[in-house]
C-alpha positions as CSV (number, residue, x, y, z in Angstrom):
1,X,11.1,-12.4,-2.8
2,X,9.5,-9.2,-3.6
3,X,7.7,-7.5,-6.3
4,X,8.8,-4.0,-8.0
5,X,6.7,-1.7,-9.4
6,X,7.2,0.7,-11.4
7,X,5.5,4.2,-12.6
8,X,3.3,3.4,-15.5
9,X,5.2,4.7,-18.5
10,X,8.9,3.6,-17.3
11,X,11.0,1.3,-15.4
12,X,12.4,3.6,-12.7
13,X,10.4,5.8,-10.4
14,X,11.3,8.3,-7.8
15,X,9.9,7.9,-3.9
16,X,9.1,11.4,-2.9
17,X,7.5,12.1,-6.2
18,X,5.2,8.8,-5.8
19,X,4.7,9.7,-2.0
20,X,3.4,13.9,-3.4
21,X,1.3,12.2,-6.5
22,X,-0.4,9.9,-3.7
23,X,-1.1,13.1,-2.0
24,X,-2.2,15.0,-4.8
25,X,-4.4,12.0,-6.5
26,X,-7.0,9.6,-5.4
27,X,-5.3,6.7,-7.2
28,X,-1.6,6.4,-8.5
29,X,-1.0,3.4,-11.2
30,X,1.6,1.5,-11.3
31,X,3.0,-1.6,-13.3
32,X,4.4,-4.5,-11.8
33,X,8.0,-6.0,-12.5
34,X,7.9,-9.2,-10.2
35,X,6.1,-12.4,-9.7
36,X,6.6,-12.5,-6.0
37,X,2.5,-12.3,-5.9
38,X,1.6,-14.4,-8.7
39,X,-1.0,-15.5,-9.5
40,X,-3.2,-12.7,-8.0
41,X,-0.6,-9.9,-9.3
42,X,1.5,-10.9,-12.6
43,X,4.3,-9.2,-14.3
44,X,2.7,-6.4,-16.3
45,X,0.0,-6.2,-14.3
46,X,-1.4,-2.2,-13.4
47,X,-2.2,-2.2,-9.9
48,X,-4.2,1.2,-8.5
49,X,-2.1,2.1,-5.3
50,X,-4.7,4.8,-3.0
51,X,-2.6,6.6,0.2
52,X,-3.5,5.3,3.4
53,X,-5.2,8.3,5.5
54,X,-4.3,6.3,9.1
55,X,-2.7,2.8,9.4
56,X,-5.1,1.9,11.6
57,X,-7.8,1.1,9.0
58,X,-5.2,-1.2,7.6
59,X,-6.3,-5.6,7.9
60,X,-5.2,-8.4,7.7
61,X,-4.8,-9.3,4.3
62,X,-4.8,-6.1,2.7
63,X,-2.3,-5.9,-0.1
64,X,-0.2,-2.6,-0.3
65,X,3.0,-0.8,-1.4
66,X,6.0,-0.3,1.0
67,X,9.9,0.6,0.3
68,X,12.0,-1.9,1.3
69,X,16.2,-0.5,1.0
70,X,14.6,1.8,-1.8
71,X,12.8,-0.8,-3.7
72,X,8.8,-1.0,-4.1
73,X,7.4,-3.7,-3.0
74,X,4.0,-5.1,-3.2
75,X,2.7,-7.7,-0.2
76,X,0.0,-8.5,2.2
77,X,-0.3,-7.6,5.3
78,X,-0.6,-11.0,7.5
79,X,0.3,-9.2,11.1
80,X,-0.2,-5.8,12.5
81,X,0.9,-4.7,15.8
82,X,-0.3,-0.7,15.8
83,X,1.1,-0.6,19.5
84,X,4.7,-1.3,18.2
85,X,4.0,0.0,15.4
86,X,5.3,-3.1,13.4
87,X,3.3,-4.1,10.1
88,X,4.5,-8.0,9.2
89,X,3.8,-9.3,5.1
90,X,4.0,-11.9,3.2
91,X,3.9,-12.6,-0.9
92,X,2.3,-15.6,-2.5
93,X,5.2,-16.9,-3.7
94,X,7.0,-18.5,-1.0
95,X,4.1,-19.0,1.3
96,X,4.8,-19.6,5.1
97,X,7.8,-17.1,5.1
98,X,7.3,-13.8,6.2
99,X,8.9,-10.2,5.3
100,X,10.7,-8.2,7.7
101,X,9.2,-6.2,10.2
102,X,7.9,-2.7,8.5
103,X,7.6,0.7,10.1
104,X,4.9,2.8,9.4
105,X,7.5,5.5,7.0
106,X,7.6,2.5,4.8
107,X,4.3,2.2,4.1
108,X,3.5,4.0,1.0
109,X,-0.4,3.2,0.0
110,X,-2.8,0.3,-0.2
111,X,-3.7,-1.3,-3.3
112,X,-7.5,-1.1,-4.5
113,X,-7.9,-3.2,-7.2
114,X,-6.5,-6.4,-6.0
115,X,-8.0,-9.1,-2.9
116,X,-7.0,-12.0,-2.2
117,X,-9.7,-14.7,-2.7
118,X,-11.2,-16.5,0.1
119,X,-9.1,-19.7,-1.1
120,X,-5.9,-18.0,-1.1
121,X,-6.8,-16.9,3.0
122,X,-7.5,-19.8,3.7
123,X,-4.3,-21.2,1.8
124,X,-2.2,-18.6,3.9
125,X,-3.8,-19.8,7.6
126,X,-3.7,-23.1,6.5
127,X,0.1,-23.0,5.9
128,X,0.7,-21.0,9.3
């Protein structure tokens, strides 16, 4: 399952314009619609989304924003592969399973003001 965001003041949002605001300004909010990170990230929640200057500074474990089918989605990352350019992640919902397989088009920004917790790592290896 994934999470949605949306753009702060309403329900729908609009990818290119998200993709030039991250362009334009250091920090884009958004508010979640999902549970699929829960309990780090709850419905409601305002997450601060930041673009990503080069993938490669991504980690494990970073949380960030990516369009699945035209739908915003809000993960972790829990493998990256910058040589096949493949970027695997996971929610904390339905630990153990992972998401498809993104590319790095799909990646929209990282989010700032959410980490996972030590505990929740180790949760996630521990599962693996």
């Amino acid at each position: 399952m994934a999470i949605m965001v949306a753009k702060e003041d309403q329900r729908t949002f609009d990818l290119q314009i998200l993709k030039k605001q991250l362009v334009n300004e250091s920090v884009v909010k958004l508010k979640v619609v999902s549970d699929s990170m829960v309990p780090l990230i709850k419905i409601g929640d305002l997450i601060e989304v930041q673009k990503i200057a080069d993938l490669k500074e991504l980690k494990h474990f970073d949380i960030i924003v990516f369009d699945q089918a035209g739908r915003l989605n809000v993960h972790f990352l829990t493998k990256i592969d910058h040589t096949h350019q493949q970027y695997i992640t996971q929610c904390l919902k339905f630990r153990g399973e992972n998401d498809y397989p993104l590319k790095p088009d799909q990646i929209i920004g990282l989010v700032k003001n959410k980490n996972l917790s030590l505990w929740q790592k180790m949760k996630v290896l521990l599962v693996k």
